[in-house]
ZADOVO-434053 format. One record per residue: y, x negated, z negated of N, C-alpha, C in turn. Coordinates in steps of 0.2 Angstrom, whole numbers, plus 2048, in hexadecimal, padded with zeros to 3 digits. Last residue first. Layout:
   n_Y   n_X   n_Z   ca_Y   ca_X   ca_Z   c_Y   c_X   c_Z
     Y     X     Z      Y      X      Z     Y     X     Z
...
This chain:
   n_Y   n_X   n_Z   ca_Y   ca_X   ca_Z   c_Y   c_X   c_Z
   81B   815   7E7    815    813    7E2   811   810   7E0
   828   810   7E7    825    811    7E1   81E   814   7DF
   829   80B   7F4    82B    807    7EF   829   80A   7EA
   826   817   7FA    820    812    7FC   822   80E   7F5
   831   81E   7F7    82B    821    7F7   827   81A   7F5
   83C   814   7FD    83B    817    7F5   836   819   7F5
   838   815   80C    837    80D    807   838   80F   800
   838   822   80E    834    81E    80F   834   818   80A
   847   823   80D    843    827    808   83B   821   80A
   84B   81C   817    84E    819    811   849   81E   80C
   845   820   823    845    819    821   845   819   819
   84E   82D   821    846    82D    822   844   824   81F
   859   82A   824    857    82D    81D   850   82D   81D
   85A   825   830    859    81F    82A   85A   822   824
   857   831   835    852    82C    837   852   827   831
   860   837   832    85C    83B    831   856   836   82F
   86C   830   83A    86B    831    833   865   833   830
   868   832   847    869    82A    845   868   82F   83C
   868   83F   84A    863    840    849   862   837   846
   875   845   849    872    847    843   86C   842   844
   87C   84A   856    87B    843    853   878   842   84D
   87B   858   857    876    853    85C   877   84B   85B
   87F   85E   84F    878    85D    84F   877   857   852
   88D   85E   846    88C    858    84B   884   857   849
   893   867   83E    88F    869    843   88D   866   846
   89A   860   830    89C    861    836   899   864   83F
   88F   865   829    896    865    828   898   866   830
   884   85B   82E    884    863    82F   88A   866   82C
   88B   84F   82C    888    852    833   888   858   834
   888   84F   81F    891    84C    820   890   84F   828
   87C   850   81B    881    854    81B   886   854   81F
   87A   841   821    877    849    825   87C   84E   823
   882   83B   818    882    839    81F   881   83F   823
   87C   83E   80C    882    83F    80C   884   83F   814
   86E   839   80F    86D    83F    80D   874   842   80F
   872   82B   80F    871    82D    817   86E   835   813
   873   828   801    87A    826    806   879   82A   80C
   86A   82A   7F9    86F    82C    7FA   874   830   7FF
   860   820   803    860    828    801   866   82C   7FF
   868   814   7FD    869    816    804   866   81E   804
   865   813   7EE    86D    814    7F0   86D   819   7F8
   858   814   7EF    85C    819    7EC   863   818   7EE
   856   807   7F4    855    80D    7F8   857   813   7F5
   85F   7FF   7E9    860    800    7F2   85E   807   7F2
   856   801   7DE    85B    807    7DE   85F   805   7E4
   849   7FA   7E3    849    802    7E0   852   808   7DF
   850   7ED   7E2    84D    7F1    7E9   84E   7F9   7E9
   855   7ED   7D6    859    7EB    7DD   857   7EF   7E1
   846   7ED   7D3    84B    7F3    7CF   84F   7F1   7D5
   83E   7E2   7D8    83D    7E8    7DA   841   7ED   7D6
   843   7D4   7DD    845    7D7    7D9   846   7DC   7D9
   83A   7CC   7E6    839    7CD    7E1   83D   7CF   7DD
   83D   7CF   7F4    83D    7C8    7F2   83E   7C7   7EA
   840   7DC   7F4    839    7D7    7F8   837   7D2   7F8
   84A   7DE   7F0    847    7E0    7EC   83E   7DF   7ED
   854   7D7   7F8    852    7D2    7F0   84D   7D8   7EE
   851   7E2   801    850    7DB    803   84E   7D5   7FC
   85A   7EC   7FD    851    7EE    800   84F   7E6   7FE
   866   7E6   7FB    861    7E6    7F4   859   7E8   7F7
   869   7E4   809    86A    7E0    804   865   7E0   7FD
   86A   7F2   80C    864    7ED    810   864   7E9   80D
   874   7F8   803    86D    7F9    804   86A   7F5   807
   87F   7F0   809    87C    7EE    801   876   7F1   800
   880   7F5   814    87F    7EC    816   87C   7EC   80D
   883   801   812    87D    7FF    816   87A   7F8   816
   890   7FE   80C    88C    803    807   883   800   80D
   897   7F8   818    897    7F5    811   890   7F8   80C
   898   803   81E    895    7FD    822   894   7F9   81C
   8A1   80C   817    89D    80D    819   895   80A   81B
   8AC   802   819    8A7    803    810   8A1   807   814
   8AE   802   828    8AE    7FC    824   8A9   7FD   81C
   8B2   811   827    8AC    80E    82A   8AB   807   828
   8BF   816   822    8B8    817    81F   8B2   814   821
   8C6   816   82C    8C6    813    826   8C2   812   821
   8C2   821   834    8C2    81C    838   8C1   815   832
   8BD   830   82D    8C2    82C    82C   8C0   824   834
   8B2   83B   831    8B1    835    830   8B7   830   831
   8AD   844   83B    8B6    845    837   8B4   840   82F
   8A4   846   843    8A3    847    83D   8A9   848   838
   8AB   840   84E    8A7    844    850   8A6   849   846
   8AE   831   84A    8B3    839    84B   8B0   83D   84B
   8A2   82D   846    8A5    82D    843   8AD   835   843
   89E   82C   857    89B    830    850   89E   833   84A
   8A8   822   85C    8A6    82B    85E   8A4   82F   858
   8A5   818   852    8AB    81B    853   8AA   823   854
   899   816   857    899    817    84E   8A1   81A   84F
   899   813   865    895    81A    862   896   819   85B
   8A1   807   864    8A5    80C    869   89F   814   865
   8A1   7FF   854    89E    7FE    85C   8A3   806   85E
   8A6   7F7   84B    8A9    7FE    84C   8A9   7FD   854
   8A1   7EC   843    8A3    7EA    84A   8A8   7F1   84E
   89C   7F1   837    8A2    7EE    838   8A3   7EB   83E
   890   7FB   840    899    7FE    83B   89D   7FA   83E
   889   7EF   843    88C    7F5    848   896   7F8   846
   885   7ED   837    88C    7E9    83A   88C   7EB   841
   880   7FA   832    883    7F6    82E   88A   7EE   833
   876   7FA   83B    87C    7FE    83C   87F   7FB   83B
   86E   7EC   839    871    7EF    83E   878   7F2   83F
   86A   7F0   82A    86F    7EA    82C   870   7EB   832
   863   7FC   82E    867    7FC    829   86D   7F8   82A
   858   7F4   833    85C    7FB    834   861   7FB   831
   853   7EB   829    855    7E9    831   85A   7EF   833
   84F   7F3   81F    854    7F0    81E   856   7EE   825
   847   7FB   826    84C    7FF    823   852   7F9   824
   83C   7F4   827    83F    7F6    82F   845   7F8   82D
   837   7ED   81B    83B    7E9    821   83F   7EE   827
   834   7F9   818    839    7F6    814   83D   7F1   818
   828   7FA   81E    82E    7FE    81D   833   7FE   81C
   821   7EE   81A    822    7F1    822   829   7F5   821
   820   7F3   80C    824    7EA    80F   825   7EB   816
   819   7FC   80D    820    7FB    809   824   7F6   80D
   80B   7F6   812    810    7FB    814   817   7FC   811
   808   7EE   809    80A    7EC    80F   80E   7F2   811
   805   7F4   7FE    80B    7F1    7FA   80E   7EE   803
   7FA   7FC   800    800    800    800   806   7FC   800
C-alpha cells in the first residue's frame, strides 16, 4: 500500500508544482480561467504560493516527515474543494474539470497517506 502512496504522491506533488509555476508565470489559460471565475488577477501569485507549499510538504512528507505530509494533503484538499466551489459559484462548468482532478490527486494522497 505504502508504493501506492508514494505513486500518488509523486504525481500530486509533480502536479501541483506545475500549475503552481504555471500561476507564477500567469500563463495565457490561468489568466482566462482565473477571470472566468472572477478570480482577482492579484490573487494568483498566493494562490501559486498555497500549491507550491502543498507540493512542498507532499514531498518532506516522503522524505520522512509524515505529519508535514499529512497536513499538505490536508492543506491541498482544502484548497481545490474552495477551487470547485469558487467554479460552481461562478458557473464556470466547463473549466471545473483541472480542479476536480487535483481534488482527486490531493484526496488520493490523504486517503492512501493514512492508511
Amino acid at each position: 500500500m505504502y508504493e501506492a502512496y508514494q505513486i500518488v504522491a509523486v504525481l500530486t506533488i509533480l502536479a501541483n508544482a506545475v500549475i503552481a509555476i504555471l500561476d507564477f508565470c500567469k500563463a495565457n489559460f490561468v489568466l482566462q480561467n482565473s477571470a472566468a471565475v472572477d478570480v482577482p488577477e492579484s490573487w494568483i501569485p498566493w494562490l501559486a504560493a498555497l500549491k507550491a507549499a502543498g507540493a512542498t510538504g507532499l514531498l518532506l512528507g516522503l522524505l520522512g516527515v509524515p505529519y508535514v505530509g499529512t497536513a499538505a494533503a490536508v492543506g491541498l484538499v482544502v484548497f481545490f474543494i474552495g477551487a470547485v466551489l469558487t467554479h460552481i459559484r461562478a458557473k464556470a462548468i466547463s473549466t471545473i474539470g483541472a480542479p476536480v482532478a487535483y481534488l482527486a490527486l490531493a484526496v488520493a494522497t490523504l486517503t492512501l497517506g493514512l492508511v
